[in-house]
C-alpha positions in Angstrom: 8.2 31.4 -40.4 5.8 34.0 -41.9 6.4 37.4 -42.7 4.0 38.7 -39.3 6.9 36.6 -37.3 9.9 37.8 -39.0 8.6 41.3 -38.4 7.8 40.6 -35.0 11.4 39.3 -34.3 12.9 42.4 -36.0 10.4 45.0 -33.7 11.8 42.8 -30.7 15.1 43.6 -31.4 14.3 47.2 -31.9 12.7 47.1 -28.4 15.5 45.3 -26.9 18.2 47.7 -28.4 16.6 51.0 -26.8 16.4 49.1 -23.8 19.0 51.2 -20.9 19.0 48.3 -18.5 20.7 46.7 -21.3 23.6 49.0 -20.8 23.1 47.7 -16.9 23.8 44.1 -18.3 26.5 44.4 -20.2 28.6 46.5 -17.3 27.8 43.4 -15.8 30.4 41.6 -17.1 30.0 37.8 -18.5 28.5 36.8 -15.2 27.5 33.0 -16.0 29.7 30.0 -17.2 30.4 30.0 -20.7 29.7 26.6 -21.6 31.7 26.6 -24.5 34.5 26.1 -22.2 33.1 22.8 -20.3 31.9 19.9 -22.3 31.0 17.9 -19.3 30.5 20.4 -16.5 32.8 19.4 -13.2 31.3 19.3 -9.4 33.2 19.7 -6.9 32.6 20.6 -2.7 35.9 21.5 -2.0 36.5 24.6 0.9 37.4 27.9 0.3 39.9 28.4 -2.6 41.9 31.0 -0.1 42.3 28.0 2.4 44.3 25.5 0.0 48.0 25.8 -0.3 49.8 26.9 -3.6 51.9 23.7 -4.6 55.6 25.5 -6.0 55.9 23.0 -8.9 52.3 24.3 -10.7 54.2 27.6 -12.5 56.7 25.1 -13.2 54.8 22.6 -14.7 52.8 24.7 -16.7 55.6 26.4 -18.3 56.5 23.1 -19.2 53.2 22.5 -20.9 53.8 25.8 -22.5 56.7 24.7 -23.7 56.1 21.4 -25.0 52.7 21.9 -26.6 51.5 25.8 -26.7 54.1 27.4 -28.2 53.8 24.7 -30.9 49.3 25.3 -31.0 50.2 29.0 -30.7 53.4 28.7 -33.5 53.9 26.1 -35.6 50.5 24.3 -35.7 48.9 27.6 -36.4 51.1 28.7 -39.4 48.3 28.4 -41.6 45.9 30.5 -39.6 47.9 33.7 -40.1 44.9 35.8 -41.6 42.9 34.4 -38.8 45.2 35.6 -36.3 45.9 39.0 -37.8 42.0 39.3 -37.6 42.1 38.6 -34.2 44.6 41.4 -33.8 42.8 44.0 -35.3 39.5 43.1 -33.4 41.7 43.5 -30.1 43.8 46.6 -31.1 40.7 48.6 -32.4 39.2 48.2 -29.0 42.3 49.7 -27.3 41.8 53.1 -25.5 44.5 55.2 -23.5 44.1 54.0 -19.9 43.4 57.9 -18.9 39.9 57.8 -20.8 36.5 56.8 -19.2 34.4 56.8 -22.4 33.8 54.4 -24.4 34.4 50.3 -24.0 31.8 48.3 -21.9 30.0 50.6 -19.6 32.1 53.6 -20.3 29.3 56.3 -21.1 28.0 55.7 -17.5 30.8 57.7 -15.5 32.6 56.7 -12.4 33.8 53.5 -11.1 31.8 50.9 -11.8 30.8 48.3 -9.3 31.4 44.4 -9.6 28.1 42.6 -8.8 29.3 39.4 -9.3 29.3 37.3 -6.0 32.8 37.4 -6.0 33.3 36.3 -2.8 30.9 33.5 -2.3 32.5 29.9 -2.4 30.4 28.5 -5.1 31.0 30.9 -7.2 34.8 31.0 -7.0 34.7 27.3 -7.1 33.1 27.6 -10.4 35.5 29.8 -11.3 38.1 27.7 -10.8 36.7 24.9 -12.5 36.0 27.1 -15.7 39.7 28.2 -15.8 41.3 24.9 -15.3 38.9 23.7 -17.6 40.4 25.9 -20.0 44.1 25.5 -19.1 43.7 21.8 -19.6 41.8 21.7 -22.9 44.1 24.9 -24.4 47.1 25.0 -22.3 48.2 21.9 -22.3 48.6 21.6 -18.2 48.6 18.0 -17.6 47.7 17.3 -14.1 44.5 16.9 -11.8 42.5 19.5 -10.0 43.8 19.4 -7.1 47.4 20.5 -8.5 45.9 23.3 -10.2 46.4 26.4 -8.0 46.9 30.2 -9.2 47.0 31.8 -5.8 50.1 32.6 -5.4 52.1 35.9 -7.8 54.2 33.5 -9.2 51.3 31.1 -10.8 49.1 33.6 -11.5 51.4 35.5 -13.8 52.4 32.7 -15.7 48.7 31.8 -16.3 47.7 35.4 -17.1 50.9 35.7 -19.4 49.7 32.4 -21.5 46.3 33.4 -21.9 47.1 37.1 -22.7 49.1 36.1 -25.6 46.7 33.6 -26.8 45.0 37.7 -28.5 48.4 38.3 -30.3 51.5 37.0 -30.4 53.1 40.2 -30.1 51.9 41.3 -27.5 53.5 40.0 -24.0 53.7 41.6 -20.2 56.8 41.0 -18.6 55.9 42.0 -14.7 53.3 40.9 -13.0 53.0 44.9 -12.5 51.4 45.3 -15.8 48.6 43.1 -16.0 46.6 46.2 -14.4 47.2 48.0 -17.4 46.7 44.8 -19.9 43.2 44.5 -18.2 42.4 48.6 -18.6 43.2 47.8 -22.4 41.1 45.2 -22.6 38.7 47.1 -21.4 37.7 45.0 -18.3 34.8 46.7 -16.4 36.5 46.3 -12.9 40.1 47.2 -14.3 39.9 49.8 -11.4 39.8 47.6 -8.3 42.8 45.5 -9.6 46.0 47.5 -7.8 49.6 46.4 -7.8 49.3 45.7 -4.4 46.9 42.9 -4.9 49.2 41.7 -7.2 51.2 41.2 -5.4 49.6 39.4 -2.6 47.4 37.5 -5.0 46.3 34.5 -2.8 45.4 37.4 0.3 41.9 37.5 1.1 41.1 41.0 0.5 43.1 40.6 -3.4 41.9 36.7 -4.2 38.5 37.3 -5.2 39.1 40.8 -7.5 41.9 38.5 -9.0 40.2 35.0 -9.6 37.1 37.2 -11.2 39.2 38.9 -13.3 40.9 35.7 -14.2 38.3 34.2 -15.3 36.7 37.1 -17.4 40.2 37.0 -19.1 39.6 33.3 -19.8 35.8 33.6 -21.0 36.6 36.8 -23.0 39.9 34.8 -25.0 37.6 31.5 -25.0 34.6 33.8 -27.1 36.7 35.0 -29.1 38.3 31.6 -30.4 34.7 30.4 -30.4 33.9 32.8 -33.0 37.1 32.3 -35.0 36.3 28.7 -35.0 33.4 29.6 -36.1 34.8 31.5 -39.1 37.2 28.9 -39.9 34.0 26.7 -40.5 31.7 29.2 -42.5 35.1 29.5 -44.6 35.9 25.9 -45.2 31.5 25.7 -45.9 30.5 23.5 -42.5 26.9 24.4 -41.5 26.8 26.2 -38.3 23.2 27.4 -36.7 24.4 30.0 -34.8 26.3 31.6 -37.3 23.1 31.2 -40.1 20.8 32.4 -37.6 23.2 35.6 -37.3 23.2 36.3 -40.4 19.7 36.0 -41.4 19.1 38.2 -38.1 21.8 40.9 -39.5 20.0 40.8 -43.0 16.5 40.9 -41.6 17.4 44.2 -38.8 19.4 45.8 -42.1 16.3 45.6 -44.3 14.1 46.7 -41.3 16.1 49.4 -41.0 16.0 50.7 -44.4 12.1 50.5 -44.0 11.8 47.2 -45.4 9.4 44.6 -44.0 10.0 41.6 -46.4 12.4 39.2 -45.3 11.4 36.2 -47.6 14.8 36.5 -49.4 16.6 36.1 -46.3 14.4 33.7 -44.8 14.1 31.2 -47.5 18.4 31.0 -47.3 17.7 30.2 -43.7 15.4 27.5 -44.5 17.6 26.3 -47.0 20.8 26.1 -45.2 19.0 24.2 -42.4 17.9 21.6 -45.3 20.7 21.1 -46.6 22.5 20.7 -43.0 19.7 18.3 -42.4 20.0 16.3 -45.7 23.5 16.1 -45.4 23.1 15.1 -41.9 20.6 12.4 -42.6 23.2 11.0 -45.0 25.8 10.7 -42.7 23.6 9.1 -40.8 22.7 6.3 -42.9 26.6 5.7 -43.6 27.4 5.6 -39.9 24.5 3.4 -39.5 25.2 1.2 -42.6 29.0 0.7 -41.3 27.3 0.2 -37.3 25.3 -3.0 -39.2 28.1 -4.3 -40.9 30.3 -4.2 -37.6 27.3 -5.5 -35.9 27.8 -8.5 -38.5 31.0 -9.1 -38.2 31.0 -9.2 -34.5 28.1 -11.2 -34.3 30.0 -13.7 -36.8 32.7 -13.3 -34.4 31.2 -13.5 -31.5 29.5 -16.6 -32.5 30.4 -20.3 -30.3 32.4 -23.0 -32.7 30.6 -25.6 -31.9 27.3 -23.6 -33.1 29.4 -23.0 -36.3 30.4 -26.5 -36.6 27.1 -28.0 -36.4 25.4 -25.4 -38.5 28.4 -26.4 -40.9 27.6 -30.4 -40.4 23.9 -29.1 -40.6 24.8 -27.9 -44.1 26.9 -30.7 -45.4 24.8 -33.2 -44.8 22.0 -31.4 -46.5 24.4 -31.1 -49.7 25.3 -34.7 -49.0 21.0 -35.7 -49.0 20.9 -33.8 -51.8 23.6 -34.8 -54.0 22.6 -38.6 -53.1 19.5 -37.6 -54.7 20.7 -36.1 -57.8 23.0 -38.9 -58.2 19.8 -41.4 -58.1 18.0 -39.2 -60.6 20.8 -39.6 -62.7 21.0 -43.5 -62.6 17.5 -43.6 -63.4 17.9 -41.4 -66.2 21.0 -43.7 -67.4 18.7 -46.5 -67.2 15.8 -44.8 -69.3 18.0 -43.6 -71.8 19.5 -47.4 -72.4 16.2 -48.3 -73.0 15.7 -45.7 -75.2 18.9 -47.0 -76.9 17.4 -50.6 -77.3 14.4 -49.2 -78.4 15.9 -47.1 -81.4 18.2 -50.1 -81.9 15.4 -52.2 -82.8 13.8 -49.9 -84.4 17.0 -49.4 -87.0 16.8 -52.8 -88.0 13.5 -52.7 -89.0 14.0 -49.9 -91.0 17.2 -51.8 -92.3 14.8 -54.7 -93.3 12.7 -52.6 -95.3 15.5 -51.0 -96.9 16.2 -54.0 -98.2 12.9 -54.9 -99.5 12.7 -51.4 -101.1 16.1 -52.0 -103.1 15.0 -55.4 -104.4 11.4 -53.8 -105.4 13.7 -51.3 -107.1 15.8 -53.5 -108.6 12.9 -55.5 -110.1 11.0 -51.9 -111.4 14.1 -51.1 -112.6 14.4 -54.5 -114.4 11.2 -54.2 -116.3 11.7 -50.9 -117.2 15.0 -51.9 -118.9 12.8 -55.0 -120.6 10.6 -52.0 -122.1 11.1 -51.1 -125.6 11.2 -47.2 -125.1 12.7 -45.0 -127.5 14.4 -41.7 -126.9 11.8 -39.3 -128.2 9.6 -41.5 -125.5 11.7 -40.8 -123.1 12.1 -36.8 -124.1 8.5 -36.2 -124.4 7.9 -38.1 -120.7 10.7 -35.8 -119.4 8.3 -32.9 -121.1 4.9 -34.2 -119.8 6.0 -34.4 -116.4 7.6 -31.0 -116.4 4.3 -29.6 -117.7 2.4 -31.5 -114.9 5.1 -30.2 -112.4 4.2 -26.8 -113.4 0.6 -27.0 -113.8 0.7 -28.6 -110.0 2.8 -25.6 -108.9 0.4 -23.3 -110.4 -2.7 -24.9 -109.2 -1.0 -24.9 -105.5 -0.1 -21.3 -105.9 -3.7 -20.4 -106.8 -4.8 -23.1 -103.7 -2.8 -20.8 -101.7 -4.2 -17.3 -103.4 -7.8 -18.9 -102.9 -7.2 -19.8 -99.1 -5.8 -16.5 -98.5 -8.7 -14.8 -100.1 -10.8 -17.1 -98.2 -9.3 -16.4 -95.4 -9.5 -12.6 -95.2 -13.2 -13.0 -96.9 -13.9 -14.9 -93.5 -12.6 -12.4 -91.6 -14.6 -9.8 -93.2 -17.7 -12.0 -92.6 -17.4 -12.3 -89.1 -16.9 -8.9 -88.5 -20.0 -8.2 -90.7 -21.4 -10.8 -88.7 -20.6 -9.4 -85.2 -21.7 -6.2 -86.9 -25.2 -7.6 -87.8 -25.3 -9.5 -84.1 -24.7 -6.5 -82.4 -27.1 -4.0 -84.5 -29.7 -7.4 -83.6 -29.2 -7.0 -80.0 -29.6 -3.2 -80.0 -33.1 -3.6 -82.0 -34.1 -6.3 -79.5 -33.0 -3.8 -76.6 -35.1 -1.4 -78.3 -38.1 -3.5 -78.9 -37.9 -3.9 -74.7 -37.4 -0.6 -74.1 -40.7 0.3 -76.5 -43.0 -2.6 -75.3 -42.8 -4.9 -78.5 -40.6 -7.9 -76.3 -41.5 -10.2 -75.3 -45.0 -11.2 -76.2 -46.5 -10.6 -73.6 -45.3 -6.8 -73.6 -47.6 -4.1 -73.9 -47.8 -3.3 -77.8 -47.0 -7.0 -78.9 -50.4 -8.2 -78.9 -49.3 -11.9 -78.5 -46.6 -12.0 -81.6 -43.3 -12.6 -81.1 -41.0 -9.7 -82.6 -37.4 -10.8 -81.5 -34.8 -10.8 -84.1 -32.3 -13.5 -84.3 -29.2 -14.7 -86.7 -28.7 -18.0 -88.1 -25.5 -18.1 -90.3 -26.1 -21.2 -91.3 -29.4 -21.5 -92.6 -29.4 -22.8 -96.6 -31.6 -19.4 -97.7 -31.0 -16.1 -97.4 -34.5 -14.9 -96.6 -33.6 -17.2 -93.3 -30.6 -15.7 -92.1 -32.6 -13.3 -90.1 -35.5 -15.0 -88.2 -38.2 -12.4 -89.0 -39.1 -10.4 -92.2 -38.4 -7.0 -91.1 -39.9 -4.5 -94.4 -43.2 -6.3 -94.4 -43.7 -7.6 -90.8 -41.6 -5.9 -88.0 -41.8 -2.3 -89.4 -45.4 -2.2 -89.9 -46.0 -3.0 -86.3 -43.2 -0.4 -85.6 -45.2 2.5 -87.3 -48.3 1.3 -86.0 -45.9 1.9 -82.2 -45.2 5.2 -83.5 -48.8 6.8 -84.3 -49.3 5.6 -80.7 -46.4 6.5 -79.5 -47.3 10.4 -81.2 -50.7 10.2 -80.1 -49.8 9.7 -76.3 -47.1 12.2 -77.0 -49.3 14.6 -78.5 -51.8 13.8 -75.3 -49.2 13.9 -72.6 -47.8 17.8 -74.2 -51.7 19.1 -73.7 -51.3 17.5 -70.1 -48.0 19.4 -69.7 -49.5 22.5 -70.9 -52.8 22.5 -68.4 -50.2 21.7 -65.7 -47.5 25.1 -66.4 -50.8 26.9 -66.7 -51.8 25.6 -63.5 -48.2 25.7 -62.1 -48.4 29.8 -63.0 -51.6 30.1 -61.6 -50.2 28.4 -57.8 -47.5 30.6 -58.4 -49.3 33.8 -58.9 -51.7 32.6 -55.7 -48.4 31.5 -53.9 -46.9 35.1 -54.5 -50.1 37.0 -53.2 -50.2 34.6 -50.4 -46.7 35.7 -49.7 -47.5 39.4 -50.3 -50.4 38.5 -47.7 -48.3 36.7 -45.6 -45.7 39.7 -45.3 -48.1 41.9 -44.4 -49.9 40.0 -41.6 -45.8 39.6 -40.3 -45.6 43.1 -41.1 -48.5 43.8 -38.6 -47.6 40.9 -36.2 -44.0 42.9 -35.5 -46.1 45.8 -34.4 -48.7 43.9 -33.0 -45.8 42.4 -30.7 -43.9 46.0 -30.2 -46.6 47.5 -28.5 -47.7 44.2 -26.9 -43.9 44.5 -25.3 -44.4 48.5 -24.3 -47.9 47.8 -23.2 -46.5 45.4 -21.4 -43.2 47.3 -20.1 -45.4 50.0 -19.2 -47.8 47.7 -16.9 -44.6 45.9 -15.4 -43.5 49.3 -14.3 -47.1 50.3 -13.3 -47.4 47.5 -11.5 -44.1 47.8 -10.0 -45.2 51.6 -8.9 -48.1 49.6 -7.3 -45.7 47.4 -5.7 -43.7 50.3 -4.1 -46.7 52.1 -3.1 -47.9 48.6 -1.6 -45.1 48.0 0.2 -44.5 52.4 1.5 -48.5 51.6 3.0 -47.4 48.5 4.5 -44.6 50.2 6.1 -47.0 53.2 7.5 -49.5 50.6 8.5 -46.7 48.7 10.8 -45.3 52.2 12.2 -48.5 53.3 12.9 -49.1 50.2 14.4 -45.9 50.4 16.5 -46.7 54.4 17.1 -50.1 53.2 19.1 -48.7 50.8 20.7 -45.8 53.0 22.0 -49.1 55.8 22.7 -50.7 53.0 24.5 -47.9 52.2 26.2 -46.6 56.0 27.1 -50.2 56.6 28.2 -50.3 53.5 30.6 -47.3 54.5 31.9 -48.5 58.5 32.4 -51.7 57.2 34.0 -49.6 55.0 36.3 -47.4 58.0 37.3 -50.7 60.0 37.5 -52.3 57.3 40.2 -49.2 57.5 41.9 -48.7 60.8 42.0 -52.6 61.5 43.3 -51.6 58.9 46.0 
């Protein structure tokens, strides 16, 4: 909500405060069915309540519920709610006044007695009644029967009904006759306290007393059950459960406060609203998912359990077999594995004596170089300088293989270089060849090529270095590019003289443009009140004409009455001649 809709609801509620009828309404009494009491509402087309007789076990059965299960809801199970109840205590005793005083309380500014609207006596509405207190006295009483057991009309059950549900506002307080619920009713300040008498009391289930009492009754019940309603309501804020109606009250409280200290900005207040509702959702939304994630997996389960045996056993069989197929399978893989590896065996067998063989033949070749060596007359200092010679040939090899290795890296990272000169060189080739189409030189046929061919190409592998590059570019190719360039300046030079001759004549259309607009003003100018006096000349003859009209039309009328006058002449003078004949005669 915006700040135009929060200021909106706050001037409502302004309106709806210094509203009188709402005094009106609230003398009224809690007139429709708190449906905090009913979670499924009850229908019933039973007869007048007066008609049915009072069973004489109901007071007794109720005190039993009281005693088996109130006084424990109302004692013991509600020892931790002490602050709660002492709450309740002082919201009941600050709202006593002595019975003597009219002011005050629900419609007590208004004077005199007040009279119950309430359709009291109509059967629907007592039935109703009814309902909503047994409702109550099942759900917080404890009674344990049906409907049709539940009957208050006589002094007995009443009192024990109105005695319960008093002392559900404080434990301390209590009424002991039936004679003083009168005066508990005038404290709680009920708005028809006056038309209950201790003579209805008792004769509760008498016509004339029934409907006073069942109303009262019931306002007794809705007034206790609002009041619980809003401690449970408490109890939740307190222990941090999200509640909309108690959010919404408060942001409503904050938003009429800072309206009426004059300010109009409720965006504080507002964004706490919007953020207790998201959180209440988010944390809603999660719950949600759990419940949901626990419905699938009971979904599961009893879809495992609900499944037939035999299914199961053939989907079992179904899946053996498969295993079975498929460990067959492996096993035949594995056999003809077995039987390639065998081979293999064979194969390396042979193979081994073979190389055993030519062992052999190696040994005896050793043997006999070994033979003739010994048969060699070599002497020590032969043997020492050998020894010395073939280090220094071992070494020169390891320093010619480390220089092999130097060289091949160097060749290596000169190759690189060279391709990326290469690349370089290709790429700066295909930009001048781009540029030679963009100019005209390519290909031959192009408009400044005159027939020659002026493409570059590379060939890396050509045996001369002036034929790397396919064309001899300071001698050949840019010669022909200067001669481009004179012509390219000269047509430049051209075009810039054509440019200039144009902005001059561009200015000059301009100028001739603007005093053609100038002109072009004026004659609209002129045309504007050309047209205005063509539209009052023309005004002027439509109401002419119109005067002509009229005029037409007046002379057409005198025309037709004269008409009409001679004919009436002719006709009065027939007649006086007539009367004159006969008179002569």
């Amino acid at each position: 909500m915006d700040h135009m809709q929060y200021s909106a609801l706050a001037q409502r509620r302004v309106t709806l405060a210094n509203d009188p009828n709402l005094h009106n309404v609230a003398v009224s009494g809690l007139r429709q069915p708190m449906t905090v009491l009913r979670n499924q509402p009850h229908q019933y087309t039973r007869g007048a309540f007066s008609h049915i007789a009072a069973p004489p076990t109901f007071a007794t059965r109720l005190a039993k519920a009281n005693n088996n299960g109130l006084n424990d809801s109302l004692g013991a199970s509600r020892a931790g709610r002490t602050p709660k109840l002492s709450r309740r205590t002082s919201m009941y005793a600050g709202n006593i006044q002595p019975t003597n005083q009219q002011g005050g309380g629900v419609g007590g500014g208004l004077g005199g007695q007040i009279k119950d609207i309430r359709p009291i006596r109509d059967k629907p509405f007592q039935v109703d009644s009814i309902d909503i207190v047994y409702t109550y006295a099942k759900e917080k009483l404890g009674f344990q029967g049906e409907f049709k057991d539940f009957k208050i009309n006589t002094s007995k059950d009443y009192f024990t009904l109105f005695k319960l549900v008093y002392q559900r506002l404080d434990h301390g307080k209590d009424i002991t006759k039936i004679d003083e619920i009168a005066t508990a009713l005038r404290e709680l300040r009920y708005p028809f306290a006056n038309d209950i008498t201790k003579s209805m009391l008792q004769a509760v289930g008498s016509v004339q007393s029934w409907p006073h009492l069942l109303g009262a009754m019931r306002w007794l019940v809705e007034y206790v059950a609002t009041l619980e309603s809003i401690e449970d309501q408490e109890d939740e804020v307190e222990e941090g459960v999200f509640n909309p109606d108690s959010a919404f009250f408060k942001y409503a409280t904050t938003a009429y406060n800072l309206f009426l200290n004059g300010d109009d900005d409720y965006s504080e207040a507002a964004y706490e609203f919007d953020a207790a509702y998201d959180q209440s959702n988010a944390d809603i939304i999660a719950k949600s998912a759990e419940v949901q994630k626990e419905v699938d997996e009971l979904e599961k389960q009893l879809n495992e359990m609900s499944e037939d045996p035999l299914t199961v056993a053939q989907n079992e069989n179904k899946t053996l077999r498969s295993d079975m197929t498929k460990f067959n399978a492996y096993t035949k893989h594995l056999e003809d594995k077995i039987m390639k590896l065998k081979d293999y065996i064979i194969k390396l067998d042979e193979e081994h004596k073979g190389i055993e063989i030519e062992l052999a033949k190696v040994e005896e070749e050793k043997a006999e170089i070994q033979q003739k060596v010994d048969s060699q007359p070599i002497s020590p200092d032969d043997v020492e300088r050998m020894h010395k010679e073939s280090e220094q040939i071992t070494n020169n090899r390891n320093a010619i293989a480390t220089k092999a290795k130097e060289l091949s890296k160097l060749q290596w990272e000169k190759g690189l270089d060279l391709e990326k000169r290469i690349a370089d060189i290709e790429k700066q080739i295909q930009y001048y060849n781009t540029s030679l189409y963009r100019v005209g030189l390519l290909p031959s046929s192009a408009q400044y090529a005159d027939g020659k061919d002026y493409e570059l190409s590379l060939d890396v592998n050509a045996d001369r270095i002036d034929k790397i590059i396919s064309l001899d570019l300071r001698n050949y190719v840019r010669t022909k590019l200067s001669e481009v360039r004179e012509n390219f300046n000269s047509e430049y030079d051209k075009i810039q003289e054509q440019i200039t001759l144009i902005s001059e004549e561009i200015h000059r259309l301009s100028d001739d443009n603007a005093d053609k607009e100038i002109d072009l003003n004026t004659l609209e100018d002129n045309k504007n009140i050309l047209a205005r006096q063509f539209e009052e000349v023309k005004q002027e003859s439509i109401s002419e004409q119109n005067e002509i009209d009229t005029l037409a039309k007046r002379c057409t009328s005198f025309e037709q009455r004269i008409s009409q006058l001679r004919s009436e002449g002719a006709a009065v003078y027939l007649e006086w001649k007539q009367k004159s004949q006969e008179i002569q005669i």
